[in-house]
N, C-alpha and C positions, 0 to 999 in steps of 0.2 A: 667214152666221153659222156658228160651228160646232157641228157634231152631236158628242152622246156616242152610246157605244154600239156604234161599230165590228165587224162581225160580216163571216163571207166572204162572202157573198152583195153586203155593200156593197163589198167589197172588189173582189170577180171583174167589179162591175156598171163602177166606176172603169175597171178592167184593160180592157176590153172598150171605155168609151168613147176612152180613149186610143189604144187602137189604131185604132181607127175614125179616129180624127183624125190618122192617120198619128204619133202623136210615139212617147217612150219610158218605158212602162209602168215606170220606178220607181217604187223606197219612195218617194221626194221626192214623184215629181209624182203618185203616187196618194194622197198623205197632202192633198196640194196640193188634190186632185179632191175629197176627202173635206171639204175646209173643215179641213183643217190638226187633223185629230180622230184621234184613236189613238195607241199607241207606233209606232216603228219597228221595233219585236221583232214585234208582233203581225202587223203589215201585211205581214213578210218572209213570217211562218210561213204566215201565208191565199195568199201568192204561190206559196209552196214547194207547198201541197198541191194550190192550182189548177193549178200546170205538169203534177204528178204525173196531177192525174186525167185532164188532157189527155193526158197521154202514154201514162196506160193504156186512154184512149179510143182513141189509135192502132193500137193490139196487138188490142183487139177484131175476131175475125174476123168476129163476124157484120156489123160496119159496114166492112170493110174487106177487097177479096178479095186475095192472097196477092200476084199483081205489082205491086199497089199499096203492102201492107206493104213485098214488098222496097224499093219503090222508097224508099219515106220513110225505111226503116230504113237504106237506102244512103246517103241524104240526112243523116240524121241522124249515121251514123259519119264521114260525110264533113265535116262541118260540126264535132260534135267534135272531131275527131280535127286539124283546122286548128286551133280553138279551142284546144286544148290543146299543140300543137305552135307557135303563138305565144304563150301563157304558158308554155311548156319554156323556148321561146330567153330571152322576155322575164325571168324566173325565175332562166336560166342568166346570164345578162349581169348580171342585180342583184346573183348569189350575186359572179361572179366579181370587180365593180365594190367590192361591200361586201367582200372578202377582201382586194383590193389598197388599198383603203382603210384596212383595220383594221391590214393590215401596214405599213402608211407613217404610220398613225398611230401605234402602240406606235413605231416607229423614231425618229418625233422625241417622242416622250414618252422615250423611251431619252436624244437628244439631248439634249431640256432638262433631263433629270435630272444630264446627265453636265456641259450650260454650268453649273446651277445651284452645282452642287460645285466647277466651276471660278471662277465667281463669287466664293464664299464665300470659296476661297482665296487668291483674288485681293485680295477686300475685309481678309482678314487679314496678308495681305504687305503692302497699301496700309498697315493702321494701322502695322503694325510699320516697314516704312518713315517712316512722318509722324512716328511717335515715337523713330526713331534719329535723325533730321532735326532736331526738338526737342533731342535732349542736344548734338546737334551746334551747334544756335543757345547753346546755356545754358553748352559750351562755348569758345564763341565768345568767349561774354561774358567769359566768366572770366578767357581768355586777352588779349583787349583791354584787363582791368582790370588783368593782370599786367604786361601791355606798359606800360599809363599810368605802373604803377608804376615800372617800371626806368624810363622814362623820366624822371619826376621826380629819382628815385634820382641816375640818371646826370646831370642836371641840375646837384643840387646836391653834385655829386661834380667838375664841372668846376668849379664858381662855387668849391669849397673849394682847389683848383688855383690857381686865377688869385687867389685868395686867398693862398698859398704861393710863388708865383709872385712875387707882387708883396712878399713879403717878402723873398724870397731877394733880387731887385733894388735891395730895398731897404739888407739888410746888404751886399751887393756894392758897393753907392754909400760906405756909411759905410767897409766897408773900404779904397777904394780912396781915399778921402778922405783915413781914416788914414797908408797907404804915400805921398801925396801929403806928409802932413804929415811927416813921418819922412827922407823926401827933403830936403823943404822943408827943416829942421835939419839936417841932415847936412851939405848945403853951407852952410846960414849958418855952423855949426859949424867947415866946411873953410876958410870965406875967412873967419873971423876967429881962425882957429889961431894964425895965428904973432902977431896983435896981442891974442889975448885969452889965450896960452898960459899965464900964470900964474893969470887968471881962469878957465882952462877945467879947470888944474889943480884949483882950491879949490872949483870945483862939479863938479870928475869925478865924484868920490864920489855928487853929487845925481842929475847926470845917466844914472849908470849904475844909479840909482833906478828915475829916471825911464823909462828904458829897460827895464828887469825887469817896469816894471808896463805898459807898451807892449807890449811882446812877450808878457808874460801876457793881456794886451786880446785881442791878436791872435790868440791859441791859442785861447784861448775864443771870439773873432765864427770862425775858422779851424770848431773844433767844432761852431760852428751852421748852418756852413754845410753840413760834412759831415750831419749830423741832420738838415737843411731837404732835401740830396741824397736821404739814404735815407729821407725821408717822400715827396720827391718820386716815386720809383724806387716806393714802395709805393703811392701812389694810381696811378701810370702801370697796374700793375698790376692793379690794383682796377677801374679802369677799363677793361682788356683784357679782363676775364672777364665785366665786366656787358656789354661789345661783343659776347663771343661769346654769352651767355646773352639776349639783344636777338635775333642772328642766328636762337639755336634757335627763339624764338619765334616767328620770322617766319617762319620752316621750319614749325614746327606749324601756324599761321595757313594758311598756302600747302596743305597738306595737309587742312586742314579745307575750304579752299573747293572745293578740287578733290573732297573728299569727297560737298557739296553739291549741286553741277554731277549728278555720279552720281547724286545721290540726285533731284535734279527731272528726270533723265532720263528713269528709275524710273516716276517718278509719270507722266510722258506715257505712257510704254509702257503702263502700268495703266489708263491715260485711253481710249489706241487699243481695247486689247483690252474693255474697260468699251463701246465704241461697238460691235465685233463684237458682242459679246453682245446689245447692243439688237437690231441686227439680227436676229438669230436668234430672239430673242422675236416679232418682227413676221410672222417665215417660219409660227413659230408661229400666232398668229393666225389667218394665209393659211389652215393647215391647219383650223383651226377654221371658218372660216366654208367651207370646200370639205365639213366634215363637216356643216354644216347645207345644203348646198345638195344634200348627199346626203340628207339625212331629205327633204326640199323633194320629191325626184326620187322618191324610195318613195312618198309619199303622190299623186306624178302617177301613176306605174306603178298605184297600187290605184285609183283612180280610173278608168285607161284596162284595166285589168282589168275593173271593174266594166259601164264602158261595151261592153268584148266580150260579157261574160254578158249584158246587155241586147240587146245583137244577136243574139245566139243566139238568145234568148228570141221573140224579135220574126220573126225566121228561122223559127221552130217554128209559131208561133202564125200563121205565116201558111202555112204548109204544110198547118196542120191546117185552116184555113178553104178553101184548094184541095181537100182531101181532102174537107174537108164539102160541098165544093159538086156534088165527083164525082159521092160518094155520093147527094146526094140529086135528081142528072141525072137526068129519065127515059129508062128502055131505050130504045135505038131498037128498031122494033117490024120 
């Protein structure tokens, strides 16, 4: 069970069974020996001034004659003085460990500060990218809707053609009809000249009517024909410009996809360097768990510190019970 009350006398009685029992007189396994009773402040402090008196027990001439003092007191700087020259190196290795540590760490804290910014920039090229990409689709459109246009346009810009077309063919038939029919009289006219000559006489007059208002026919389908030419001649034309205004646009079109192409280039390149960066976070990481495996390593180092001063401790206390045994040999007589 546990006791209150912890006082040196319980303390030094712990100290003393433990070494008896060959083990090591820590705070732990003296609190342990105590029934787990006391601070560990107080148990340090009663250990600290037990070593003390021990060790002013050494120094005592009247218990101890002078080649003996020297020798413990050689014993003792010797023991020291390793002691403390393997917490130097030990010491020296953590300082120099924790310095190339702290410099490799600020180096990639520098690094991710510096991917970070490039990120960012990165992340603002990408939008501004996706949103030139966007007016370039919304362009697209516009230009596709332009194209449907002229294409309709041009559509019914042939259909009004082959509509004109089929007019011109068609006064082309009735004029040719006409000059057919006009023939056609001229020689009935010729071979019955000389037997219809006094008949042809007394409808001259008609016929040369007849004829003014034929050949007025024919000025006028003649004029329509020229008008039906120069409509024709202007839709040809009309037609050549919406050909070429067809072609620009297909030149713009050709230009925007190639513009595209570039621009999902873009975005892959942003994609690759977007994968670097991940990496670089993860190098990150790496660095982090190498700085906890360094607290890890301090907390072993104080530990194998603490287990030295226990050896020391243990080293002393057994010096001093040699010394005590010296001391209390009897002379040889």
């Amino acid at each position: 069970m546990a006791r209150g009350g912890v006082n040196k006398a319980l303390v030094s009685k712990a100290r003393e069974t433990l070494i008896s029992r060959g083990e090591n007189p820590s705070i732990d396994a003296i609190r342990v020996e105590l029934g787990n009773t006391g601070s560990k402040s107080t148990i340090h402090r009663y250990l600290r001034e037990i070593e003390e008196e021990a060790s002013a027990r050494l120094d005592d001439e009247a218990l101890l004659s002078q080649p003996i003092k020297e020798l413990v007191g050689r014993l003792a700087a010797a023991l020291k003085q390793e002691a403390q020259a393997a917490i130097d190196e030990s010491h020296s290795k953590h300082q120099h460990q924790v310095q190339s540590l702290t410099g490799r760490i600020q180096e990639l804290e520098d690094s991710l500060a510096t991917i970070n910014k490039t990120l960012s920039d990165n992340e603002h090229e990408l939008q501004s990218a996706l949103a030139d990409l966007e007016e370039s689709k919304v362009s697209e459109e516009a230009l596709k809707a332009k194209q449907a246009k002229a294409a309709q346009t041009e559509e019914k810009l042939r259909e009004l053609l082959a509509e004109k077309q089929t007019q011109i063919e068609s006064l082309e038939e009735k004029h040719r009809h006409s000059r057919e029919a006009m023939e056609h009289y001229r020689q009935s006219v010729k071979e019955q000249r000389d037997q219809d000559q006094r008949k042809h006489e007394q409808h001259s007059q008609q016929l040369q009517s007849e004829i003014r208002a034929l050949n007025q026919t024919l000025a006028v389908k003649q004029s329509d024909i020229t008008q039906l030419n120069k409509d024709n001649g202007r839709l040809a034309a009309e037609l050549g410009s919406i050909q070429k205004t067809a072609a620009k646009l297909e030149a713009e079109q050709r230009k925007l996809t190639t513009d595209l192409d570039s621009k999902a280039e873009e975005s892959d390149s942003l994609k690759i360097q977007l994968s670097e960066l991940a990496a670089q976070v993860e190098e990150l990481d790496k660095v982090k768990k190498l700085n906890e495996e360094l607290q890890a390593w301090k907390a072993e180092a104080s530990v194998s510190i603490g287990k030295l001063e226990a050896e020391i401790s243990i080293k002393t206390d057994m010096m001093n019970r040699l010394l005590e045994e010296k001391t209390k040999a009897p002379e040889p007589k």
